[in-house]
Backbone as JSON, one array per atom type, in Angstrom:
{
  "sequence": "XXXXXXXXXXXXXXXXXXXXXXXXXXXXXXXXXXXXXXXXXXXXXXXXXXXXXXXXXXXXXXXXXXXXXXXXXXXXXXXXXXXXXXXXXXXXXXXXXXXXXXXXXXXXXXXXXXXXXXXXXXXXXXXXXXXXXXXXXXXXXXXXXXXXXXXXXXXXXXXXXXXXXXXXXXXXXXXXXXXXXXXXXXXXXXXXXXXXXXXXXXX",
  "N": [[186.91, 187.84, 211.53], [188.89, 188.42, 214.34], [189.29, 190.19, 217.43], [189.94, 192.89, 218.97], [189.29, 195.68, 217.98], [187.4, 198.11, 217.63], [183.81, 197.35, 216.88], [182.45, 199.01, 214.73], [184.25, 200.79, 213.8], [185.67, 198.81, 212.31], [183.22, 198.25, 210.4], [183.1, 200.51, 209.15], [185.32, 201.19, 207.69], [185.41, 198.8, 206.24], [183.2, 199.63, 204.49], [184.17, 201.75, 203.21], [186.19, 200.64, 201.55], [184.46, 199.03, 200.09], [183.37, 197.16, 200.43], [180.95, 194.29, 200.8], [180.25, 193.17, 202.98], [180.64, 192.08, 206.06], [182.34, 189.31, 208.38], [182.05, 188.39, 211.78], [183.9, 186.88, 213.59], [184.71, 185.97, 216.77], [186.58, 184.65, 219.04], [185.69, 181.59, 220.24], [183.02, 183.03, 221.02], [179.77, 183.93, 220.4], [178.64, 186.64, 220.81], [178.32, 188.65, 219.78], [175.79, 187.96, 217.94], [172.86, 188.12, 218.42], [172.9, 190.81, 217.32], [173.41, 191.17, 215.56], [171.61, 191.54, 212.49], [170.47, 194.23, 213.66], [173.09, 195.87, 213.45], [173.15, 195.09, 210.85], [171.62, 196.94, 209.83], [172.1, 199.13, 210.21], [174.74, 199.99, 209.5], [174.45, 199.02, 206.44], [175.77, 197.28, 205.55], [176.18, 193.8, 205.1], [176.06, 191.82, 208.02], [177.38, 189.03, 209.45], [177.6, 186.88, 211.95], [179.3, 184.2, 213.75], [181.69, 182.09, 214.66], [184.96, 181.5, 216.0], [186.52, 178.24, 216.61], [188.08, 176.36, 218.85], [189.22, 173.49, 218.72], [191.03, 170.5, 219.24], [192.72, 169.84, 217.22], [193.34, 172.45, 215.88], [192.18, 175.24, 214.42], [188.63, 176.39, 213.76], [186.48, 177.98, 211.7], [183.42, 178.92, 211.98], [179.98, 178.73, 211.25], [176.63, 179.2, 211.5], [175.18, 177.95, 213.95], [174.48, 177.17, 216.88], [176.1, 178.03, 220.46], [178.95, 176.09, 220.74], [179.87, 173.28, 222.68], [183.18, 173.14, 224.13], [186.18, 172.63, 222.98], [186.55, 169.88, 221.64], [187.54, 167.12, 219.9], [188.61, 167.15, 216.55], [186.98, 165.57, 214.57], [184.9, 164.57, 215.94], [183.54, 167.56, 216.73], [183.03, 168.26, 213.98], [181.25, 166.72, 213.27], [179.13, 167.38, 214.9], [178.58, 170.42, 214.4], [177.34, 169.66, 211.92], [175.71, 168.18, 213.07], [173.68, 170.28, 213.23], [172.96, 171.63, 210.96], [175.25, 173.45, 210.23], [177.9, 175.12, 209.13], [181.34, 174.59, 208.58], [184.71, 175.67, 208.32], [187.94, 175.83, 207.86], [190.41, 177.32, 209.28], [193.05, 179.27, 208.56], [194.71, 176.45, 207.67], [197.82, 175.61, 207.93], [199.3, 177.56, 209.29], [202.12, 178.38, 211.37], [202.41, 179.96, 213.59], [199.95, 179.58, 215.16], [197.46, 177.52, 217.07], [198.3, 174.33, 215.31], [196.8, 173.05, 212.58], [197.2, 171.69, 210.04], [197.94, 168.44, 208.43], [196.14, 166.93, 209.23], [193.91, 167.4, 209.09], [192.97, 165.9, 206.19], [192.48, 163.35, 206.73], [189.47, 164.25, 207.4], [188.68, 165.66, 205.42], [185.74, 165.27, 204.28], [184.23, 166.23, 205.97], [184.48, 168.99, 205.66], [183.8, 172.38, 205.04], [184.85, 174.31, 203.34], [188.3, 175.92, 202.99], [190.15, 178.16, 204.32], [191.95, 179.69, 202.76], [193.46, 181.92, 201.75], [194.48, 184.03, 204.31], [195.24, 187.09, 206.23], [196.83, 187.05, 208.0], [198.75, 185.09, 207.76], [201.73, 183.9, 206.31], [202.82, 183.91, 202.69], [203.39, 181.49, 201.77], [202.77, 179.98, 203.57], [199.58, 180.41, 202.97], [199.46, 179.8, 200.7], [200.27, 176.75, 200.79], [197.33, 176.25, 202.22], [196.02, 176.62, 200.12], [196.61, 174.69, 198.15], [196.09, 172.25, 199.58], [192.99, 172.65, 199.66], [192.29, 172.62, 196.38], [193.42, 169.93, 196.13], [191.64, 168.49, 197.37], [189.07, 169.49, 196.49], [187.41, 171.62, 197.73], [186.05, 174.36, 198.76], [187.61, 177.9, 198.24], [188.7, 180.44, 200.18], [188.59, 183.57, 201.89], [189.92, 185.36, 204.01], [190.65, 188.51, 206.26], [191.31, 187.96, 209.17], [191.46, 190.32, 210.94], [193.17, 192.08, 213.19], [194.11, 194.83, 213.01], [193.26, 197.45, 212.22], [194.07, 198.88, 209.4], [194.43, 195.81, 208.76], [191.95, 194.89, 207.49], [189.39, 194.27, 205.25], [192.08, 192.71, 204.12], [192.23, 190.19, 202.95], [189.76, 188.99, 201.15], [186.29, 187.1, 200.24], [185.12, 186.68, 197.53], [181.68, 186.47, 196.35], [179.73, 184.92, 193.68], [177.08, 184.7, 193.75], [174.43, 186.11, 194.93], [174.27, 187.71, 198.02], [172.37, 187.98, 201.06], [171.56, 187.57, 203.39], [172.68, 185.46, 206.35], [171.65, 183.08, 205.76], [171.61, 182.51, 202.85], [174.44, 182.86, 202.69], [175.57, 180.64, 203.8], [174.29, 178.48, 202.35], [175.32, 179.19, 199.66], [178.02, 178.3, 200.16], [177.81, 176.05, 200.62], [177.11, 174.96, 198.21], [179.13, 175.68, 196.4], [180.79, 173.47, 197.28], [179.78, 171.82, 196.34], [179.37, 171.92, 194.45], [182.25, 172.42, 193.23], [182.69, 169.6, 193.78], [181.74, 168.23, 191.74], [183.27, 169.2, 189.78], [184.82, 168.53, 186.47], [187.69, 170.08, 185.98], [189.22, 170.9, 187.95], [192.15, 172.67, 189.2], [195.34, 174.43, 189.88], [194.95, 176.62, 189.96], [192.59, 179.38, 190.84], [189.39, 177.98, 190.64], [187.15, 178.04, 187.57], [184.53, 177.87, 187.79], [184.05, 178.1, 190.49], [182.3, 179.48, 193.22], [183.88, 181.25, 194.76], [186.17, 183.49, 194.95], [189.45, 184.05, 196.23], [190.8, 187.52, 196.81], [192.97, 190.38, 196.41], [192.1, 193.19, 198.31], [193.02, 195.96, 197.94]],
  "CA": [[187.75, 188.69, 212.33], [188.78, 188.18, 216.41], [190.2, 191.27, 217.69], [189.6, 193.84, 220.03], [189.05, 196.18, 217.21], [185.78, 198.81, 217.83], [182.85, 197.08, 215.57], [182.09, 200.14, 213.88], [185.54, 200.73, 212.95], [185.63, 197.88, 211.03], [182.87, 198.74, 209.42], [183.09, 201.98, 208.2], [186.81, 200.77, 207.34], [184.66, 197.74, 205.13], [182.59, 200.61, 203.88], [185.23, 202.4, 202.51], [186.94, 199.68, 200.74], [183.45, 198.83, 199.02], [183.08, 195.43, 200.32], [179.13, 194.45, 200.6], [179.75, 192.49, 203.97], [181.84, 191.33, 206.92], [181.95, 187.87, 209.28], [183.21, 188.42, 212.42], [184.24, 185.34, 213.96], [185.34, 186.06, 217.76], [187.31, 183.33, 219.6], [184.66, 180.93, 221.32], [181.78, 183.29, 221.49], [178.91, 184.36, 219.19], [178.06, 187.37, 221.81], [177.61, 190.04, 218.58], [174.91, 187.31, 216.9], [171.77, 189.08, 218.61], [173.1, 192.25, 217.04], [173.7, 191.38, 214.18], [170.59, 191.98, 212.34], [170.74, 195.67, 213.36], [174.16, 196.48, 212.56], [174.14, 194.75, 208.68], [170.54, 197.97, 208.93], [172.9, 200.9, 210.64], [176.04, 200.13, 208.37], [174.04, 198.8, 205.47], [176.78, 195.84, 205.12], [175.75, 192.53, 205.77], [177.06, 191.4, 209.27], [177.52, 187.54, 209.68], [178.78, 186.7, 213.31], [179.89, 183.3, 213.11], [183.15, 182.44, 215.93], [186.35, 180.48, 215.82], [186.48, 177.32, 217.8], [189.72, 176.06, 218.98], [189.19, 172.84, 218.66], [191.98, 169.81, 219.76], [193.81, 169.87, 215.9], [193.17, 173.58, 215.21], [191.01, 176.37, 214.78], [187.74, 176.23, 212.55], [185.54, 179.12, 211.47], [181.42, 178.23, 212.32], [178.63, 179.63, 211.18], [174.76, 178.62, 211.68], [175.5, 176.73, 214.91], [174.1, 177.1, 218.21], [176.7, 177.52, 220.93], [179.2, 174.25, 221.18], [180.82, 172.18, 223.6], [184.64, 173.57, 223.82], [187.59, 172.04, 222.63], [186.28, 168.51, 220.92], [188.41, 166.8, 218.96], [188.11, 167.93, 214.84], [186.35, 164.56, 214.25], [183.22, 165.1, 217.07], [183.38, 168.78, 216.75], [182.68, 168.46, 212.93], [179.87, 165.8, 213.08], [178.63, 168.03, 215.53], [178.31, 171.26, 213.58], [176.61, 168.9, 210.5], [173.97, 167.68, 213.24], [172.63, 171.24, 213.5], [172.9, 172.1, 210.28], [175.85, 174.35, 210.49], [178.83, 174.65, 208.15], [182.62, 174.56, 209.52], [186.0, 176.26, 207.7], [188.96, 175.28, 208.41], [190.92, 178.61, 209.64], [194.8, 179.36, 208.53], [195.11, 175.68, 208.51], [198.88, 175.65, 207.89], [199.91, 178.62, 209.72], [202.62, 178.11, 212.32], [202.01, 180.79, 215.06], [198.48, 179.5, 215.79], [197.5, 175.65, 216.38], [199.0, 174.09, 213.57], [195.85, 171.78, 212.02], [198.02, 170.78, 209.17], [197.3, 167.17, 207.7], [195.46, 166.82, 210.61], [192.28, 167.76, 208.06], [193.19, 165.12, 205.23], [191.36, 162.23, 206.96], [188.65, 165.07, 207.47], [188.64, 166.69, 204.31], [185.2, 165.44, 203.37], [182.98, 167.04, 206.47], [184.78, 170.86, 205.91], [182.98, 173.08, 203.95], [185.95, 175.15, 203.02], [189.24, 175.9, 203.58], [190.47, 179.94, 204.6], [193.14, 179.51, 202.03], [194.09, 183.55, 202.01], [194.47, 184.59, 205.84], [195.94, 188.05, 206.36], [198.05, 186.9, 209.26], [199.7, 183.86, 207.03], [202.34, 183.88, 204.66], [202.83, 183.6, 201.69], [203.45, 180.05, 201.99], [201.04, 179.05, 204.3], [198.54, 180.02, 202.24], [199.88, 178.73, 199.22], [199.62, 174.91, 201.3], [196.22, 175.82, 202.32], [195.05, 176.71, 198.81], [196.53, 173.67, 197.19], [195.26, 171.56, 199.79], [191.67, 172.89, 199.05], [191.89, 172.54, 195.11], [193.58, 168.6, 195.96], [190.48, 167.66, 197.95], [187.62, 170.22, 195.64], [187.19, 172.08, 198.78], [185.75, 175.92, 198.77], [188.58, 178.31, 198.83], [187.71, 181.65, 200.93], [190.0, 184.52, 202.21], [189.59, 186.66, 205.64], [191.62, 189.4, 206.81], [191.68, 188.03, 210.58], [191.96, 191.58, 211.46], [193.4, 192.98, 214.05], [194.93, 196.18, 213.52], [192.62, 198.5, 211.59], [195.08, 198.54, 207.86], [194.02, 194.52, 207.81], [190.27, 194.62, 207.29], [189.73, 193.55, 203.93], [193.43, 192.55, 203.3], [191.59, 189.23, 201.44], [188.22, 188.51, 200.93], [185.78, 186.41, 199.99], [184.04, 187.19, 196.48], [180.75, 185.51, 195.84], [179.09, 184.98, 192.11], [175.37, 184.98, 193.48], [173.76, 187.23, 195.39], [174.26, 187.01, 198.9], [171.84, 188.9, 201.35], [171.67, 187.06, 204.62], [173.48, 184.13, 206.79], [171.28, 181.49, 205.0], [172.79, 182.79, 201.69], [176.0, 182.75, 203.1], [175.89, 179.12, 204.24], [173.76, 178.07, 201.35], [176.59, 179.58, 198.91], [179.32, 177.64, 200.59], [177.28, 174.44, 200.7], [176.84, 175.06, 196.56], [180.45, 175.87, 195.75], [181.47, 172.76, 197.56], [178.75, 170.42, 195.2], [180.04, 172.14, 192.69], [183.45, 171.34, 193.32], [183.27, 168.13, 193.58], [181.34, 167.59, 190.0], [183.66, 169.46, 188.47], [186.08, 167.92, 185.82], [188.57, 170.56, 185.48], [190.39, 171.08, 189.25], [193.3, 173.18, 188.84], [196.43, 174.52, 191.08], [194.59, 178.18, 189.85], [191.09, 179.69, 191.07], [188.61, 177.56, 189.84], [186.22, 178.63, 186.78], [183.4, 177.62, 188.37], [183.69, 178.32, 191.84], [181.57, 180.43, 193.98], [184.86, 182.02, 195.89], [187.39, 183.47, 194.25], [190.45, 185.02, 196.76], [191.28, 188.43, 196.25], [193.26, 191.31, 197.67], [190.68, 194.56, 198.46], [193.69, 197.06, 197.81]],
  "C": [[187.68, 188.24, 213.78], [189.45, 189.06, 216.49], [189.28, 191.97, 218.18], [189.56, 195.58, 219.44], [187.57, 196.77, 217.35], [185.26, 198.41, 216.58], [182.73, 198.09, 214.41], [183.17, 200.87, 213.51], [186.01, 199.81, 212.21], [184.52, 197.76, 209.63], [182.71, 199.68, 208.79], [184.56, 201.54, 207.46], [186.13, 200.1, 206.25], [184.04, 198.58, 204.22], [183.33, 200.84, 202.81], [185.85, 201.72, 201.3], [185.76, 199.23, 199.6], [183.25, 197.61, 198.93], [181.47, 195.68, 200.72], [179.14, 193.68, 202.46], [180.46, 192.09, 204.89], [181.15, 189.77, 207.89], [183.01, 188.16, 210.28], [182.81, 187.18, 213.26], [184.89, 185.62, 215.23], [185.86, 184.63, 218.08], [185.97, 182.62, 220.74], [183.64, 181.75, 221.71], [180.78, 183.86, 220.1], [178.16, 185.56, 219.68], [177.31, 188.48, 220.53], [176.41, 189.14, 218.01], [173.55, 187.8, 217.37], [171.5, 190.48, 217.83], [173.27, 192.63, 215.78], [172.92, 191.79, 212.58], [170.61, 193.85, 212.26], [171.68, 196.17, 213.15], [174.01, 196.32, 211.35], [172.69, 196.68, 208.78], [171.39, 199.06, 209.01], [173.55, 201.33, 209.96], [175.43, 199.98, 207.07], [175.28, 197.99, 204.88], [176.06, 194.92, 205.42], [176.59, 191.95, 207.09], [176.78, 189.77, 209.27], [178.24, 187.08, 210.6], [178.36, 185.02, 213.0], [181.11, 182.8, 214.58], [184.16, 181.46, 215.21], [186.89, 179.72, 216.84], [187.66, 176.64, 217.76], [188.91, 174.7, 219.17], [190.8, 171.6, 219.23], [193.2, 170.34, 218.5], [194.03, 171.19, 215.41], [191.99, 174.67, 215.36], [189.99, 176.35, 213.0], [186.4, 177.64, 212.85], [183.55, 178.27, 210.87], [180.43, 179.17, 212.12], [177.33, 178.3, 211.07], [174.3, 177.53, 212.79], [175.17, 177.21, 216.12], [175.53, 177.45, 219.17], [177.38, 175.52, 221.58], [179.74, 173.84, 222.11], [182.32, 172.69, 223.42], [185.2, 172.04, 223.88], [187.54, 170.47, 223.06], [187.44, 168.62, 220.13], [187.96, 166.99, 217.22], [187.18, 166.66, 214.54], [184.85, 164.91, 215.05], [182.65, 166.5, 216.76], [182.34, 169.01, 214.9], [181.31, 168.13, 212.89], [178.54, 166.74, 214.17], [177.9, 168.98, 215.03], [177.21, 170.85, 212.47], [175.2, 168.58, 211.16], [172.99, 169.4, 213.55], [172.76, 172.0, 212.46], [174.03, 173.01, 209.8], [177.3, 174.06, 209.5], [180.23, 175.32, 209.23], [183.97, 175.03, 208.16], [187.13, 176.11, 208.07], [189.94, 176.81, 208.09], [192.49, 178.43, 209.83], [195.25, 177.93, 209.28], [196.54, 175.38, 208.8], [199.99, 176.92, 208.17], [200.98, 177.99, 211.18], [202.99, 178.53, 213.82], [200.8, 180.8, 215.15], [198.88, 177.82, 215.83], [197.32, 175.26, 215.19], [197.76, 172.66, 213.47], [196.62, 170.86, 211.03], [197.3, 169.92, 208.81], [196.8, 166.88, 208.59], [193.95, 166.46, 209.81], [191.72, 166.96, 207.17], [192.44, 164.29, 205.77], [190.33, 162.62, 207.17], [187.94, 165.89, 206.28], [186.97, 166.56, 204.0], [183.82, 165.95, 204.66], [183.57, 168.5, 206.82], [184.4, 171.02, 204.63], [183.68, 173.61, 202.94], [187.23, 175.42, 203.42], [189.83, 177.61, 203.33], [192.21, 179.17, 203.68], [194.04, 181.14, 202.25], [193.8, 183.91, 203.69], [195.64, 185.81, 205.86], [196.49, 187.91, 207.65], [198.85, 185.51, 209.42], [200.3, 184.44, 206.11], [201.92, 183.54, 203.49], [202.59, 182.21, 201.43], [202.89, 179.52, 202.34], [200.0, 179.49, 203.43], [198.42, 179.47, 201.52], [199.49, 177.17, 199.62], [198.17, 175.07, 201.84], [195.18, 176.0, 201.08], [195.28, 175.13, 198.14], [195.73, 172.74, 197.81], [193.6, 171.43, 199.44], [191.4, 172.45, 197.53], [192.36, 171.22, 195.48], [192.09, 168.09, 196.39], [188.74, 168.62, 197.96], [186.98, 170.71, 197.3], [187.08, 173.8, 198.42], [186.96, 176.89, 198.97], [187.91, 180.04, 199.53], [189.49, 182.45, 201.31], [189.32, 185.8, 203.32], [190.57, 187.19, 205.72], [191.66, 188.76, 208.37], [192.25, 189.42, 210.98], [192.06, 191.86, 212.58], [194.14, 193.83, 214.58], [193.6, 196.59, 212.11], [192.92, 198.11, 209.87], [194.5, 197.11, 207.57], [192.84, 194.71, 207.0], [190.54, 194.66, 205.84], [190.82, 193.04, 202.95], [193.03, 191.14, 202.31], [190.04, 189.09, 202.06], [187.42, 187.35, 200.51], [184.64, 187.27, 198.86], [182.95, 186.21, 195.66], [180.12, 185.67, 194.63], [177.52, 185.12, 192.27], [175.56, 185.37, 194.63], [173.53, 186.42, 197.31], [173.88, 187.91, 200.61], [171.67, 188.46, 203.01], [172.53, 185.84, 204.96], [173.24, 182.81, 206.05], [171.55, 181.84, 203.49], [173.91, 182.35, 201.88], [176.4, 181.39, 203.04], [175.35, 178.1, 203.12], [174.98, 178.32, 199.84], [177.69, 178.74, 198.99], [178.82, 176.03, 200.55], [177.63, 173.65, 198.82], [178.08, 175.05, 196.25], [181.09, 174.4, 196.02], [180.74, 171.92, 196.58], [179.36, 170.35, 194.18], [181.33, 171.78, 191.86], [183.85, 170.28, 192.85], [182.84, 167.1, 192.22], [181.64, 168.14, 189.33], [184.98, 168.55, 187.79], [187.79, 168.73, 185.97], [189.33, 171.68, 186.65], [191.72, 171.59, 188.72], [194.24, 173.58, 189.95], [196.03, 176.37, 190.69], [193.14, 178.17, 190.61], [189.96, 178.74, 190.16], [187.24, 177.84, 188.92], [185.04, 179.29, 187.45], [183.07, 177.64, 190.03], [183.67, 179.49, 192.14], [182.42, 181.52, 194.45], [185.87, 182.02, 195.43], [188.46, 184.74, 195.13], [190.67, 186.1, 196.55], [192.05, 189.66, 197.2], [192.16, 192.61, 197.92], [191.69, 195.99, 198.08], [194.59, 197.16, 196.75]]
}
């Protein structure tokens, strides 16, 4: 999520809906990641702050990363993220009212973790090209509401198959789905069997 949306209206909103966890992802800062800790105890969600770095080609969703260097090019920025351990998402890459990453990613495809295939502030369409791209190049598919009006919050999600209780879950999960990915035989233009992250709507 980036939006100017009161925290605790998103989560009681998350509550409600009966999701187990949110990631909010502000634009270039990680200011909630001190806090985060005692919100997942107050709400009893899991909180995962995380941001969304505008980068030269686009915008990529970061978790487990130190503050970075602004607006590297997707090539530096990536290798970057990888030297501190940190996994990178490639955020509504084929949306056309944000920076358009597009094939921008394709000579990239093999240091992103995942690709935000469902974005609740993309079409139909755009998601549709960021899902296929993900199943062409066995890439994680995931789904955020980018909320920011209240009604989004869980408009898609992200539904994990194992158990997923802190950030190093989180990032450990997404590391696994992508292995898994890529040794599987049976890649499809549907959700894949065997993967960790399967899109969904919350309503």
């Amino acid at each position: 999520m980036d939006s100017q949306l009161p925290l605790r209206k998103i989560l009681s909103s998350a509550k409600e809906l009966g999701l187990a966890g949110v990631c909010i992802t502000d634009h270039e800062t990680q200011a909630l990641y001190p806090k985060a800790e005692a919100l997942s105890r107050e709400s009893g969600l899991l909180v995962i702050v995380g941001l969304e770095y505008a980068c030269q080609e686009g915008h990529l969703l970061v978790f487990g990363t130190p503050i970075l260097k602004r607006y590297l090019p997707l090539s530096d920025i990536l290798k970057e993220i990888k030297s501190h351990g940190g996994i990178a998402v490639a955020a509504h890459p084929f949306r056309w009212d944000s920076p358009y990453m597009g094939n921008a990613i394709k000579k990239h495809a093999s240091l992103l973790d995942g690709i935000e295939a469902f974005n609740g502030g993309a079409t139909a369409e755009e998601n549709l090209r960021a899902y296929d791209f993900a199943i062409e190049n066995g890439l994680p598919i995931l789904g955020g509401s980018d909320a920011h009006h209240i009604a989004r919050v869980g408009r898609f999600v992200t539904n994990f198959h194992t158990p997923v209780k802190s950030e190093a879950d989180f990032i450990k999960a997404i590391v696994k789905a992508k292995t898994a990915k890529k040794e599987s035989e049976s890649i499809s233009g549907h959700a894949h069997k065997g993967s960790s992250f399967v899109p969904a709507y919350s309503r």
